[in-house]
C-alpha positions in Angstrom: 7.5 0.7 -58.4 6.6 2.8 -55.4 3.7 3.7 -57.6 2.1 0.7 -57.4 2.2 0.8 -54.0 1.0 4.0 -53.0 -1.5 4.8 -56.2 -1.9 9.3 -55.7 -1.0 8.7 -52.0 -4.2 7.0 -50.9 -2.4 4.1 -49.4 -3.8 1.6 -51.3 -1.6 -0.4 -53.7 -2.5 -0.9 -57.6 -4.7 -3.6 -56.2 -6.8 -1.5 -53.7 -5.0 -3.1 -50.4 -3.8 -1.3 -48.1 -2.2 -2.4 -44.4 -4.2 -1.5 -41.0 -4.3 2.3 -39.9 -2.8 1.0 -36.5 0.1 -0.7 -38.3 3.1 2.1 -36.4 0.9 1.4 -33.2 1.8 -2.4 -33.1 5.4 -2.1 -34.5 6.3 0.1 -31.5 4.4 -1.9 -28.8 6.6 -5.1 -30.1 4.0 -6.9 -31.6 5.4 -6.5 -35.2 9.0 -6.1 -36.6 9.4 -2.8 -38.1 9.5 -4.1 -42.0 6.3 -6.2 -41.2 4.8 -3.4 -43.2 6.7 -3.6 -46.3 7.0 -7.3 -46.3 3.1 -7.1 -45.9 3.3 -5.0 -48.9 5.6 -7.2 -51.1 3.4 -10.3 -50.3 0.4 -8.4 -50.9 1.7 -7.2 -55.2 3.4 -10.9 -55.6 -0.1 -12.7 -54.5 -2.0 -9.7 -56.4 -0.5 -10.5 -59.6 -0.7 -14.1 -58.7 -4.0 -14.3 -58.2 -5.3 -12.0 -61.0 -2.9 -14.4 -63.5 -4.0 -17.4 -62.3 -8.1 -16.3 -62.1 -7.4 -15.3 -65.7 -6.1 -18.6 -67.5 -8.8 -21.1 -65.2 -11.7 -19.3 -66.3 -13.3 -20.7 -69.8 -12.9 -18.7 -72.9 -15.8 -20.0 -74.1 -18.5 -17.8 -72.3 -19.6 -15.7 -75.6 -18.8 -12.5 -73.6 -18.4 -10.7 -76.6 -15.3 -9.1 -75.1 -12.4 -9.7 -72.6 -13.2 -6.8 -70.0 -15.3 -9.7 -68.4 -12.5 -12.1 -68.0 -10.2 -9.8 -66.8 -12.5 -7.8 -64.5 -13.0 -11.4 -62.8 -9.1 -11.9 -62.7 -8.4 -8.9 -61.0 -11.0 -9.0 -58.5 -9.4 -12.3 -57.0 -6.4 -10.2 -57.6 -7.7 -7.6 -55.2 -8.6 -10.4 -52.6 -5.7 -12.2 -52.9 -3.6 -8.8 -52.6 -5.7 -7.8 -49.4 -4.7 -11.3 -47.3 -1.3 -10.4 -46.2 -2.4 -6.8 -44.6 -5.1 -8.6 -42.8 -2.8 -11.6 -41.3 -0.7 -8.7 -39.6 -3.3 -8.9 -36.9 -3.2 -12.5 -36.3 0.6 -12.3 -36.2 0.4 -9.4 -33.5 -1.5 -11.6 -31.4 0.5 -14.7 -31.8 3.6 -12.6 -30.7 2.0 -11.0 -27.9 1.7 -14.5 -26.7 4.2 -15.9 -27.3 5.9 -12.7 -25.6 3.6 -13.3 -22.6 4.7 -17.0 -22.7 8.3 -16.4 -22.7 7.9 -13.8 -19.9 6.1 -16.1 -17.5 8.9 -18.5 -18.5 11.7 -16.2 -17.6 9.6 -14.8 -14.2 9.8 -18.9 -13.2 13.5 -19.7 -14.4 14.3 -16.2 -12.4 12.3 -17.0 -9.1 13.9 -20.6 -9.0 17.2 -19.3 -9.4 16.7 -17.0 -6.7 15.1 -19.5 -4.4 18.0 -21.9 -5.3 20.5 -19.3 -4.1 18.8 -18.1 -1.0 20.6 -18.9 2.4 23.3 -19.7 0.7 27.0 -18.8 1.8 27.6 -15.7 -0.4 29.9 -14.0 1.9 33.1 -14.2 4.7 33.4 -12.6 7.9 37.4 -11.8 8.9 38.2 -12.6 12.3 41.4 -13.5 14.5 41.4 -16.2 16.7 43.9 -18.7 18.2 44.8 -22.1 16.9 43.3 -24.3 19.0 46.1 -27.1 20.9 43.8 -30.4 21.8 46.7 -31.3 24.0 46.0 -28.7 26.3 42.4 -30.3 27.0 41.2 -32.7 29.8 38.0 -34.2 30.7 37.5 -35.3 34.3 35.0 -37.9 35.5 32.3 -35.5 35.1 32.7 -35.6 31.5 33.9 -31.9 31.8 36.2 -31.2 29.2 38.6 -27.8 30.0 41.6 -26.3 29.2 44.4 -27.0 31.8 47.4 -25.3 30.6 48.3 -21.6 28.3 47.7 -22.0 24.9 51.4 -20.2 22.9 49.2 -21.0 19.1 50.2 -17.6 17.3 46.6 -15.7 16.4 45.6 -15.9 13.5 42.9 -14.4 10.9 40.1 -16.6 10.4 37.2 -16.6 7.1 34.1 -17.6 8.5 31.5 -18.8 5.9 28.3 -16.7 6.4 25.0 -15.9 4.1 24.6 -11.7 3.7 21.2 -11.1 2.5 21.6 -7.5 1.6 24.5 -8.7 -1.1 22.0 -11.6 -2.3 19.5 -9.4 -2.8 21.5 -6.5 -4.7 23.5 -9.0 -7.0 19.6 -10.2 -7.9 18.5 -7.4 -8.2 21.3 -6.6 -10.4 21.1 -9.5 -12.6 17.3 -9.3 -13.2 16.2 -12.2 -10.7 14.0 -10.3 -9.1 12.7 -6.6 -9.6 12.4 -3.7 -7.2 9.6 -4.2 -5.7 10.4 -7.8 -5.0 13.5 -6.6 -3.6 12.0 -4.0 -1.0 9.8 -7.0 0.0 12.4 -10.1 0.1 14.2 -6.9 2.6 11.7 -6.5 4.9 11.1 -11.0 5.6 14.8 -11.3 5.4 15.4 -7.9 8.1 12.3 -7.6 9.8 12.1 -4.2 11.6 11.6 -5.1 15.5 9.1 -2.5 17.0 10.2 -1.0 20.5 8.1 -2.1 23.7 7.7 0.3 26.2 6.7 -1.0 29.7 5.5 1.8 31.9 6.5 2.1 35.3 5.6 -0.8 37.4 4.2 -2.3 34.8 5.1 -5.9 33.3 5.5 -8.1 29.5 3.9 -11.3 29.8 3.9 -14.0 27.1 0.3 -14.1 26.1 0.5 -18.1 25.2 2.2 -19.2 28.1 1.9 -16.7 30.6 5.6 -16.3 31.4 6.8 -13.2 33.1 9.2 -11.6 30.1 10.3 -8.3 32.0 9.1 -6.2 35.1 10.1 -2.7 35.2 10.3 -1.5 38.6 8.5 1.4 40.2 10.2 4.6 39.7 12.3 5.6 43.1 9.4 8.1 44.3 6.9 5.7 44.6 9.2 3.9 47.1 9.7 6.9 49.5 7.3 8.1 51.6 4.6 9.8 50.4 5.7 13.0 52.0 8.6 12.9 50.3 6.9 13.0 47.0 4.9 15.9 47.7 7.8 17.9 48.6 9.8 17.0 45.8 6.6 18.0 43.7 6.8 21.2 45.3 10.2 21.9 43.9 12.3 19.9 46.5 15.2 22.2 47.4 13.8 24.8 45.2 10.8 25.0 47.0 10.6 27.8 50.2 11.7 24.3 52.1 15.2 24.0 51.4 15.0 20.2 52.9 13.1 17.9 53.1 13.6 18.0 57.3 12.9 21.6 57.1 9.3 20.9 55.4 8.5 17.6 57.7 9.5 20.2 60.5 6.9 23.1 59.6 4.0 20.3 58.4 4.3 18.8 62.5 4.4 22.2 63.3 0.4 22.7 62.4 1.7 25.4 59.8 -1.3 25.2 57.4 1.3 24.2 54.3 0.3 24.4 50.8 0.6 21.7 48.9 1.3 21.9 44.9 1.7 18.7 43.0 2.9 20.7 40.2 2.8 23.6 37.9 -0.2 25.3 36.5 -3.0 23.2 36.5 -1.8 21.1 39.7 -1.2 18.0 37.7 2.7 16.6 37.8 4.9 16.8 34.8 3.7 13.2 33.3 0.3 13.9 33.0 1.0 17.0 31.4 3.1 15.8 28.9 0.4 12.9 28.3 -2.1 16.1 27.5 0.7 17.7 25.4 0.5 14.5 23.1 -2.9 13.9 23.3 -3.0 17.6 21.4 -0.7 17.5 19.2 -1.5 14.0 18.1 -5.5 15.2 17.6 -3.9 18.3 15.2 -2.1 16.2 13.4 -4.3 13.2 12.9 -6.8 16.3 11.9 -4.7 17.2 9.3 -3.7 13.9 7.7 -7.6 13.6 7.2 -8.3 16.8 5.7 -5.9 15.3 2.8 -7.6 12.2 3.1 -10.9 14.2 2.5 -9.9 15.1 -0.8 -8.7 12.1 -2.0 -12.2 11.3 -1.1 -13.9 13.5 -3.1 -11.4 12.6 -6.0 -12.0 8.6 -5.7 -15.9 10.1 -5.6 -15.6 11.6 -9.0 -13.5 8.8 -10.2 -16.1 6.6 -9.3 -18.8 8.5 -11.4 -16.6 7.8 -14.2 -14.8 3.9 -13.8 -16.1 1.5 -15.6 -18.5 -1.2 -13.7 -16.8 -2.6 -10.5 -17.0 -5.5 -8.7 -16.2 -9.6 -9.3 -14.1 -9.3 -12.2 -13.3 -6.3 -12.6 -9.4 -6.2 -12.9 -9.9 -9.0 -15.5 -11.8 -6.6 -17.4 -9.4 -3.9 -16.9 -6.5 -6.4 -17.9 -8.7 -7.2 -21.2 -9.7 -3.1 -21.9 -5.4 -2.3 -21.8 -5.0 -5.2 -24.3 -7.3 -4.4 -26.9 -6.5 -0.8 -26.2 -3.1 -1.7 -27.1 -3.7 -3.6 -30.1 -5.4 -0.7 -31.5 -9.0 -1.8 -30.7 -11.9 1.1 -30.2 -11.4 1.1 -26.5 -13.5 3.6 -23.9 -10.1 5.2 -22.5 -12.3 7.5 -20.1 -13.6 5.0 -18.3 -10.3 2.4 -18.1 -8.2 5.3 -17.4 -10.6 6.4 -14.3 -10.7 2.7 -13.2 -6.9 2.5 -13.2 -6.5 6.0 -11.3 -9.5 4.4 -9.0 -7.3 1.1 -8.2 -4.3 3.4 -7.4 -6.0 5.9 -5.1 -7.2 2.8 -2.9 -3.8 1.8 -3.0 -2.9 5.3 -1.3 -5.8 5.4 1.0 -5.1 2.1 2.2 -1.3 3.1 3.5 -2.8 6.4 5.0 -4.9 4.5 7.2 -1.8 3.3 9.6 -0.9 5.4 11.6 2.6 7.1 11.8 4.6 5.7 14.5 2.9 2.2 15.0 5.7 -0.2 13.1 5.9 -2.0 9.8 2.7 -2.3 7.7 2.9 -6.4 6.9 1.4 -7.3 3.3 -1.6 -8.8 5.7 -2.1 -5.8 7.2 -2.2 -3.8 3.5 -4.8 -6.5 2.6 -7.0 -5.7 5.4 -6.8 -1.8 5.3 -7.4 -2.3 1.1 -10.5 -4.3 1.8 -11.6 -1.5 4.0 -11.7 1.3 1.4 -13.5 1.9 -1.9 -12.1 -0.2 -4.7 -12.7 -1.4 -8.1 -13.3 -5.0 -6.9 -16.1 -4.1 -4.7 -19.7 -3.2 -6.2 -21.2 0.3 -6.7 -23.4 0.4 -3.8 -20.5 -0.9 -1.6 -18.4 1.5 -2.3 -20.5 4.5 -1.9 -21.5 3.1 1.2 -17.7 2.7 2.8 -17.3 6.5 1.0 -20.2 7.1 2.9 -19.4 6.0 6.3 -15.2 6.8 5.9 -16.6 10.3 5.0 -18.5 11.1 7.7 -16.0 9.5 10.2 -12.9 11.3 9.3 -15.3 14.5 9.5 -16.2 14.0 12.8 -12.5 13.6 14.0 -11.6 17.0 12.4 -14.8 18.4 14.4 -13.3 16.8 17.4 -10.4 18.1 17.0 -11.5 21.7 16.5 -13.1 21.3 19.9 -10.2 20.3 21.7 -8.5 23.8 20.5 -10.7 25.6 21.2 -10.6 24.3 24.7 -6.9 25.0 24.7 -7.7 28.3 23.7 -10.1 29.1 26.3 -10.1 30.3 29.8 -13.1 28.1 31.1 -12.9 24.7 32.9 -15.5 22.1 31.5 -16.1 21.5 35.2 -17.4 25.2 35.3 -14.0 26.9 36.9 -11.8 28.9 35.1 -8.3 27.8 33.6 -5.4 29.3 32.1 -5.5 30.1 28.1 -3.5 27.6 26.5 -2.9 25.1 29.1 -5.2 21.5 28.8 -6.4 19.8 32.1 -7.5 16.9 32.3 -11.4 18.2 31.6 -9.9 17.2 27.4 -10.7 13.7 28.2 -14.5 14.7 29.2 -14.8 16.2 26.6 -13.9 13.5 23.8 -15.8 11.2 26.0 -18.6 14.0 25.6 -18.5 14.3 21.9 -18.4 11.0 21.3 -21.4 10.1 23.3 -23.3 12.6 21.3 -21.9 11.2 17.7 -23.3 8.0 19.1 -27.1 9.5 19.9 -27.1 11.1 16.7 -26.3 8.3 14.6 -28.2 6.3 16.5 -31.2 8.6 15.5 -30.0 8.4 11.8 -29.5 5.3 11.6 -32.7 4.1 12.5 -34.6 6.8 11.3 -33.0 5.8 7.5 -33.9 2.1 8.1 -37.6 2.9 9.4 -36.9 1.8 13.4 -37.4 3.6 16.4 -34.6 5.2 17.7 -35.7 4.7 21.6 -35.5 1.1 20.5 -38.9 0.5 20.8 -39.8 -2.8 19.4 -43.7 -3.8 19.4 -46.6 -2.6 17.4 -45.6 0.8 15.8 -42.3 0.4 15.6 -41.2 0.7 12.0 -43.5 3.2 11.4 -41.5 6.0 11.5 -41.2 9.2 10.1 -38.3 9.3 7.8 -38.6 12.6 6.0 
């Protein structure tokens, strides 16, 4: 029997049909049962023999053929097409299950969510407490409507069950009966326990309600700022460190027309706030320098992945979603190009969380959206994205320039004002120089700017002005 259905291992049955090359390909992605293939093959034999028997007894016997080959080379070849049909309905049957599949999962994803959504804020939970019985006869209310306890209350204490919705047990036992999946669950934690962001109010300073204008909180001015002023510079000398052991000793010597002088800190003369600000402001520019220098090669990779995705823009996930179907079902599918369209999407995704900063609170899904509408993607067109590679490119590149300049001014023992300075120690000079750089980053693409769109960079407007040179 296994003869006719595997004639000298070719595949083909004794009827010459044979079931799809991708058959093992569906069974496993659940499109097919495993013995589709040998039911297939069954059906195929039975409706073989079938169909060669019944071709054979409606044809007339009175054709003069002179033999029977004729006769029964007709039966057999609707024999052969007959045999062939059940092989060929295993693709219409993988796509009626995949569905149905996709039916029945959009089914479950709604009875899940509504279950979920039915249970949410809902007492799940008891908090023990102690507390005493309460005695209403210990109560009065006076004409004020007042109502107040006017004797001890003897109740015995006892432990109390209050009622009480925990959202971290709702959303585990979810979790844990399929309602919703991880990454709903990291996302139902952070609306149900937002993270609240510290506010610093500097000295002085004050938090006003934007809307209404009501004063929130006022921090005070630190405890220097309300002595006198010559307090503060001898404390910035060292108070009773300095060679004025008071603070009468120093007002003493300063009447005295002693030429005193006066230090408002350590090296540098700046006090210890503004050189901790320069501290940051240093380590902040290294670091930021060296996030981007990662970021530049994910650059250069989403540039080389872009050479190879498939076309972007409107509709392109749809196609994607279309290419990983047909893919799946076997179907002759570019896998270069899908594949390089799918690593595309998910670089974006990474660029897109690399572009808040470390430090400055929760990223809100609106705030993803933005940042992923600000980096190359597959949903925006070619010329879009190489622009936005372009321009992101060239940006993070000047930042790294920037901050290889304000090293090197670290490093040196020259002043930007022309004095000298100690090695490794920033003055304030830093913020010159950023302002410095950036003015020139301006000019220059200023100059490129117009020069690539045929303007004239001293924004000269009348006759002559778009004819440029802009080789």
């Amino acid at each position: 029997m296994d003869f006719l259905k595997d004639v000298f291992g070719s595949g083909m049955n004794i009827f010459g049909a044979s079931a799809p090359t991708n058959t093992q390909r569906m069974i496993d992605a659940g499109l097919l049962k495993a013995d589709a293939g040998e039911k297939a093959q069954s059906q195929s034999l039975m409706r073989g023999l079938l169909g060669a028997g019944v071709s054979y007894l409606a044809q007339p016997q009175n054709q003069n053929y002179g033999s029977v080959t004729p006769y029964i080379g007709k039966a057999l070849q609707a024999g052969m097409e007959a045999a062939q049909k059940p092989f060929d309905n295993m693709y219409d049957k993988a796509k009626q299950n995949h569905a149905m599949n996709q039916i029945a999962e959009e089914k479950l994803a709604k009875e899940n969510k509504s279950k979920f959504e039915s249970g949410l804020f809902q007492n799940n939970a008891n908090i023990k407490g102690l507390a005493r019985q309460a005695d209403p006869r210990l109560e009065r209310t006076d004409v004020n409507g007042v109502t107040s306890q006017v004797a001890p209350n003897f109740n015995p204490i006892q432990q109390t069950s209050t009622p009480t919705f925990d959202s971290a047990k709702y959303l585990k036992d979810s979790l844990d009966k399929g309602l919703i999946d991880s990454e709903e669950y990291f996302k139902y934690k952070k609306l149900l326990n937002p993270t609240i962001d510290p506010v610093n109010v500097a000295d002085g300073g004050a938090l006003v309600n934007p809307q209404t204008g009501e004063l929130i909180y006022e921090n005070p001015k630190n405890e220097f700022e309300k002595t006198s002023n010559d307090f503060r510079v001898w404390n910035e000398m060292g108070g009773p460190n300095s060679e004025h052991k008071t603070f009468a000793e120093y007002m003493k010597q300063k009447g005295s027309g002693i030429n005193v002088e006066v230090n408002t800190g350590d090296k540098g003369g700046d006090s210890k706030y503004v050189r901790d600000e320069l501290d940051k402001l240093f380590i902040t520019s290294q670091n930021d320098a060296s996030a981007l220098n990662i970021q530049l090669q994910d650059l250069q990779q989403m540039e080389r992945l872009m050479s190879q995705a498939n076309k972007t823009g409107a509709g392109a996930e749809t196609v994607l979603g279309l290419q990983k179907i047909a893919d799946r079902l076997g179907f002759d599918v570019d896998t270069t190009g899908m594949g390089a369209t799918e690593a595309m999407r998910a670089l974006s995704n990474k660029l897109a969380l690399g572009m808040r900063k470390a430090g400055s609170g929760v990223m809100t899904d609106k705030d993803f959206m933005v940042f992923l509408e600000s980096v190359p993607g597959i949903k925006n067109s070619a010329e879009a994205n190489r622009r936005m590679l372009a321009w992101t490119r060239e940006t993070q590149k000047r930042q790294i320039e920037l901050s290889k300049r304000i090293r090197a001014y670290k490093r040196s023992d020259k002043s930007i004002y022309g004095g000298s300075k100690t090695r490794g120690v920033m003055d304030d000079g830093v913020y010159d120089l950023i302002n410095d750089y950036w003015a020139e980053v301006t000019e220059e693409r200023k100059q490129t700017f117009f020069k690539e769109d045929g303007l004239d960079p001293n924004g000269n407007e009348g006759p002559g002005a778009f004819e440029v040179d802009r080789s």
